[in-house]
C-alpha positions in Angstrom: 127.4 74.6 98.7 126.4 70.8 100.4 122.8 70.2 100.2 122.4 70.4 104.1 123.6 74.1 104.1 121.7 75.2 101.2 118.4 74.1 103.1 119.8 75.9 106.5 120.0 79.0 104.4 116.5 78.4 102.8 115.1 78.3 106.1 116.9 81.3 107.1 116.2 83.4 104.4 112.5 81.8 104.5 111.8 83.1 107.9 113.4 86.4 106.9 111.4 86.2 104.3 108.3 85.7 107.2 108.7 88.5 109.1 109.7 91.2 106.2 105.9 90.3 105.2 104.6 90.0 108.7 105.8 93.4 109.7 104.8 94.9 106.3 101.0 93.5 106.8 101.1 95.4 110.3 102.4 98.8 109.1 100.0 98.7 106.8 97.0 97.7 109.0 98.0 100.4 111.6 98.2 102.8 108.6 94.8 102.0 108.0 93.4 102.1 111.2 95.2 105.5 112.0 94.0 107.3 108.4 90.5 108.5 108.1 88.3 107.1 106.1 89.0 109.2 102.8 86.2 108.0 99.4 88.5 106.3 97.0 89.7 108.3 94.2 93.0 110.1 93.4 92.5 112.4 97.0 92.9 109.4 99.0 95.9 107.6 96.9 97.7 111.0 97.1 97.0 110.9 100.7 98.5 107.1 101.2 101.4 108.2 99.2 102.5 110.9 101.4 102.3 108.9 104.4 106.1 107.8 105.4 104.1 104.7 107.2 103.7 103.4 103.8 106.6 103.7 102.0 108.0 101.7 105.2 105.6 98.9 104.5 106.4 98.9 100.7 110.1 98.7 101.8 109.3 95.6 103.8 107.4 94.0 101.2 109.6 94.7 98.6 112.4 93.1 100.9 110.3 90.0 102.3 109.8 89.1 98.7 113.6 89.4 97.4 114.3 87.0 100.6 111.3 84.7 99.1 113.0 84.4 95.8 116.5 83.7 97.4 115.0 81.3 99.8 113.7 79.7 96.4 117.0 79.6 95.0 118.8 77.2 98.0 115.6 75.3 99.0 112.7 73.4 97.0 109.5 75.1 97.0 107.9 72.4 99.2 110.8 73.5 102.2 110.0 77.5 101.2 105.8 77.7 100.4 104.8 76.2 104.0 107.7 78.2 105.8 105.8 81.6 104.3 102.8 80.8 105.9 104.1 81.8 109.3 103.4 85.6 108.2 100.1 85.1 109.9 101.7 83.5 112.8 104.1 86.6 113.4 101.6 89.3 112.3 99.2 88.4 115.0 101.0 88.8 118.5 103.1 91.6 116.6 99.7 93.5 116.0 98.4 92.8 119.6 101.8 93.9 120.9 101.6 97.4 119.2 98.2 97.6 119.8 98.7 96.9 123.6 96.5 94.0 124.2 96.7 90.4 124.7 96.1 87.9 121.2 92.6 86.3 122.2 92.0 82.2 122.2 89.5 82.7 119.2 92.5 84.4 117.1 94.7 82.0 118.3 92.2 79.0 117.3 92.0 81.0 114.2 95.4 81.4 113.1 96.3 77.5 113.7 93.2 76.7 111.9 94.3 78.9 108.5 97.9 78.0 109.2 97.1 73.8 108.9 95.1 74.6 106.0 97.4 77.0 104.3 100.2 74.1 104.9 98.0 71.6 103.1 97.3 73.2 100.2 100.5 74.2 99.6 101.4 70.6 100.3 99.5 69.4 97.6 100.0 72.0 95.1 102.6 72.4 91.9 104.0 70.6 89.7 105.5 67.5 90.6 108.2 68.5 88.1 109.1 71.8 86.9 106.2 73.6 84.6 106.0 75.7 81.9 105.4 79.3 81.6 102.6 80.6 79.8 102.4 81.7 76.1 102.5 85.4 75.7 98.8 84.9 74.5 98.1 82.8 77.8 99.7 85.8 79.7 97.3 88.4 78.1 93.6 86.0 78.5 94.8 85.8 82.2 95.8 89.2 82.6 92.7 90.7 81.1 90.1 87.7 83.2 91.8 88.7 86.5 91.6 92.0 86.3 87.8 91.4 85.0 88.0 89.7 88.6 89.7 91.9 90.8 87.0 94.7 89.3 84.2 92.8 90.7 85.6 91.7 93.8 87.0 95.5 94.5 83.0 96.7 94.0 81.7 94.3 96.6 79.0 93.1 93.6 79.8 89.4 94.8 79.0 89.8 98.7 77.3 93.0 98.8 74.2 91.3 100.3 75.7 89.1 102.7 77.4 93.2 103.6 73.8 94.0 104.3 72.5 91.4 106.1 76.0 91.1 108.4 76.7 95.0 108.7 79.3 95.4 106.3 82.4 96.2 106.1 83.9 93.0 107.3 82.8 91.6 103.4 84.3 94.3 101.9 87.3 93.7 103.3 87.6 90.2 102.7 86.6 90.8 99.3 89.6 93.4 98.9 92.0 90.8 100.4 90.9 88.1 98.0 91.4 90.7 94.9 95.2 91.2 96.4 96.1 87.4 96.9 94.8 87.0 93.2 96.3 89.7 91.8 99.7 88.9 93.8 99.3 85.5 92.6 98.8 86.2 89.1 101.9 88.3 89.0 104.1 85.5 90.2 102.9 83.7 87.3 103.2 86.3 84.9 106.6 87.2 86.4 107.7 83.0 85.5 106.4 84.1 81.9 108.7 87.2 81.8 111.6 85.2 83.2 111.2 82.4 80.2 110.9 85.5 77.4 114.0 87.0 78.8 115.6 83.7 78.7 114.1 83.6 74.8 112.8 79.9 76.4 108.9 80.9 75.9 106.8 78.5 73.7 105.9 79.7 70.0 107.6 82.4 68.5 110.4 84.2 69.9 109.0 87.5 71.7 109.6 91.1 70.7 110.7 93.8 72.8 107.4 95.9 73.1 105.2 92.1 73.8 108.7 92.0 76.7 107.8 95.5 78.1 104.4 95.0 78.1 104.5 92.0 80.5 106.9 94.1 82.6 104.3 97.1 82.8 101.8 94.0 83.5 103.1 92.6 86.3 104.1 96.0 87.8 100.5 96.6 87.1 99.3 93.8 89.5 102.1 93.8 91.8 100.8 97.3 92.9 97.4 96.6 92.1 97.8 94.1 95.0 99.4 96.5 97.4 97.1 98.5 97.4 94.0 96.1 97.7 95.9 94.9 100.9 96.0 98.5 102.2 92.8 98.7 101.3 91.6 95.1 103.4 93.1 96.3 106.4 90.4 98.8 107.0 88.9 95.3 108.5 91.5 94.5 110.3 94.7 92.7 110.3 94.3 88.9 111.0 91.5 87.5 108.8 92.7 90.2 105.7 96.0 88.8 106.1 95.0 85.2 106.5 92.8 85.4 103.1 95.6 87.5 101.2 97.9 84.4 102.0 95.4 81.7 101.1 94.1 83.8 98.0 98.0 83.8 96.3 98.5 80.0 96.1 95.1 79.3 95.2 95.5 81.8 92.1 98.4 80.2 91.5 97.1 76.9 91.4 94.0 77.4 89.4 96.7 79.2 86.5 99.1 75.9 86.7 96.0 73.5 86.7 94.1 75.2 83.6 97.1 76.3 81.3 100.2 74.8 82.4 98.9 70.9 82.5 99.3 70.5 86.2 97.7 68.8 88.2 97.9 68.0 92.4 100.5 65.6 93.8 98.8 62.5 94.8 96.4 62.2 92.2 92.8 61.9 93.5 94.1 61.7 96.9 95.8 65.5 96.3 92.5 66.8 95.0 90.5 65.5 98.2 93.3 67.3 100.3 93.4 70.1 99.0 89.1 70.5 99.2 89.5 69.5 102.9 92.5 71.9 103.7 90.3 74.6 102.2 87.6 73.7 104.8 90.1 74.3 107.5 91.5 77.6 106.4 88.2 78.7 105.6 87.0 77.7 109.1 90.2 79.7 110.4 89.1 82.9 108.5 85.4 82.6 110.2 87.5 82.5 113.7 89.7 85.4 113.0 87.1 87.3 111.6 85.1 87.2 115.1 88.4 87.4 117.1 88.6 91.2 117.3 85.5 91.4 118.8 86.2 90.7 122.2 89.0 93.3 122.2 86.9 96.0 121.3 84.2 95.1 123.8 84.0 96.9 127.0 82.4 95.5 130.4 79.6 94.0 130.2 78.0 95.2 133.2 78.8 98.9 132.3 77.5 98.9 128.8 74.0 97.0 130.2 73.8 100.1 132.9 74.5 102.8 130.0 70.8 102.6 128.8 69.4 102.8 132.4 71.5 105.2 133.6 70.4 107.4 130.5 66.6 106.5 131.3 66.7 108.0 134.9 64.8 111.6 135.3 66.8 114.1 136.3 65.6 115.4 139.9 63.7 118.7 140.0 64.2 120.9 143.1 61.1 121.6 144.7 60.5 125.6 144.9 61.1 125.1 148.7 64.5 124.2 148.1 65.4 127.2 146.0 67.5 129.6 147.8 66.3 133.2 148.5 67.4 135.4 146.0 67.1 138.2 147.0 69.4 137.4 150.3 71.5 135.4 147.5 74.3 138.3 147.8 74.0 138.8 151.6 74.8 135.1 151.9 77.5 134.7 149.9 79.4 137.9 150.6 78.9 139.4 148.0 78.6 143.1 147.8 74.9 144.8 147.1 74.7 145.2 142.7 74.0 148.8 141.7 70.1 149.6 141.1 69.1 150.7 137.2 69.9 154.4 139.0 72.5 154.3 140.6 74.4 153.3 138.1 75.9 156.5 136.5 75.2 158.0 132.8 71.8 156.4 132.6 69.0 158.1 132.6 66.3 157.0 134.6 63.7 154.5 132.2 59.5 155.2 132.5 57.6 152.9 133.5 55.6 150.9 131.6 52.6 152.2 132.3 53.4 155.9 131.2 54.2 154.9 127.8 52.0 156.0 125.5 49.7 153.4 124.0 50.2 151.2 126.8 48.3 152.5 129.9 44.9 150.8 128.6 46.5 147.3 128.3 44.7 145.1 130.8 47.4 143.5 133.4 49.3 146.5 133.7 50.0 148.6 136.7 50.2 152.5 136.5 52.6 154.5 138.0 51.5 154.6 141.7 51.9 150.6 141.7 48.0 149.9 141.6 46.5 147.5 138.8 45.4 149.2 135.5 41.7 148.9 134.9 40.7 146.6 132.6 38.9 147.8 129.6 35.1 147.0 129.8 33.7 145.8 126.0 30.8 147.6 124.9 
């Protein structure tokens, strides 16, 4: 195949690639918008599982990735990288669409904002030649560090008091979206070590089969440790999870290549002060995303300042004037007359108060000819 059609297919197979995720980060956010919120344990993961929603979404993943890697394989990874950033670009007015509402200028803003910094980074980022995997023992420290990591950012330790101050759960998502990027990243990487074993290319000794399967079960491990993190993040919603799941991978990937692999960013010093600006950027685009569903939930203004009012009014009390005669109530409506205590049959007629026994000296009482009861004089 000439150069020129192996990058058409790159690109084709990169935007492919695109919407498999795009699609995929939208199932899963409407999954988690529609589900109720379950306490995590084994009851809520038995729940997700029998959801056909999210064996949809792994289905798209699954196929966004394999068009990733084929992408890889007829284009250089500067062509590919950048072209996967458009996920965010199609999962926004895909989400609006399905959630029948417009994309809002502050998502918009947002998703330009994380998509110029996104491009950057990647821009700058890998080897300017191809690296090395990682050692088998290289695998394991990283393996066990992130998941040391992931542990911490899953529990909300690291922003629990920014959850407090801001109201919550918008942290806790974040933090969840950052623990799948990493551990998605960090299976990529692992994935390149399992590749060079395989290919008996790793550095030191040649691997054995069980240190072989036990980067498989690793990577699997992470790969659907990731997953469900994401599931997890879009609890918060769908852009600003997304957009830090995307920024999140490469940047895991990069901090790997840089301390173990002996890479370092194109352009020298120049690459390093890109790649601190371009983080600047996407982080500004996450701020904007994350305040870019508020608008959509917010109703008039005008109605939700009368709400409080409206409850504060008395309600009005008829005056007893107004009250309708009662005892003409049936004449007026129609009605026919109600049966009297005797005339309706099989009941005996009831005394009266006043001739039970014990009660005839209780002041307040009437006796049985209708006058008042004298009251009982003390002493």
């Amino acid at each position: 195949m000439n150069p020129a059609a192996g990058t058409a297919l790159a690109v084709l197979l990169s935007l492919v690639s695109a919407a498999g995720y795009a699609l995929a980060a939208v199932a899963q956010s409407r999954l988690a918008a529609a589900s109720p919120a379950a306490p995590d344990g084994r009851g809520a993961l038995r729940a997700l599982l029998a959801r056909g929603q999210w064996w949809w979404a792994v289905g798209l993943n699954a196929a966004g990735a394999l068009a990733h890697v084929a992408a890889l394989h007829y284009g250089p990874l500067t062509l590919v990288q950048p072209l996967g950033a458009l996920t965010l670009v199609a999962a926004l007015p895909l989400g609006a669409y399905l959630a029948r509402r417009r994309v809002t200028r502050t998502e918009w803003r947002g998703a330009l904002w994380t998509l110029g910094g996104l491009v950057g980074l990647v821009a700058v980022t890998g080897p300017t030649a191809p690296g090395e995997a990682l050692s088998l023992r290289e695998a394991l420290i990283v393996a066990a560090a992130t998941a040391l990591l992931i542990a911490v950012l899953a529990s909300g330790r690291l922003h629990g008091r920014e959850q407090r101050a801001a109201g919550g759960p918008a942290g806790r998502s974040l933090g969840h979206a950052t623990a799948s990027g990493i551990a998605s990243g960090v299976a990529s990487a692992l994935t390149q070590t399992l590749t060079a074993a395989l290919a008996l290319d790793l550095p030191g000794a040649e691997p054995s089969w069980w240190q072989t399967a036990l980067l498989a079960v690793l990577i699997s491990g992470f790969a659907t440790g990731g997953l469900l993190l994401s599931q997890a993040a879009y609890r918060g919603g769908l852009a600003a999870p997304l957009a830090v799941v995307n920024l999140s991978n490469p940047a895991a990937a990069a901090v790997i290549g840089v301390a173990l692999l002996g890479e370092t960013f194109r352009a020298g010093a120049w690459g390093w002060l890109v790649a601190a600006g371009a983080s600047l950027v996407a982080a500004r685009g996450v701020v904007l995303l994350t305040k870019g569903g508020a608008p959509e939930a917010a109703t008039d203004p005008g109605a939700v300042a009368s709400a409080p009012a409206a409850e504060a009014l008395p309600m009005p009390t008829p005056r007893l004037s107004e009250l309708p005669d009662l005892p003409n109530l049936a004449t007026r409506s129609g009605l026919p007359d109600l049966p009297t205590r005797s005339g309706l049959p099989g009941l005996p007629d009831l005394p009266s108060l006043p001739d039970l026994p014990g009660l005839r000296d209780l002041p307040g009482l009437t006796t049985s000819d209708g006058e008042p009861a004298p009251a009982p004089v003390a002493g």
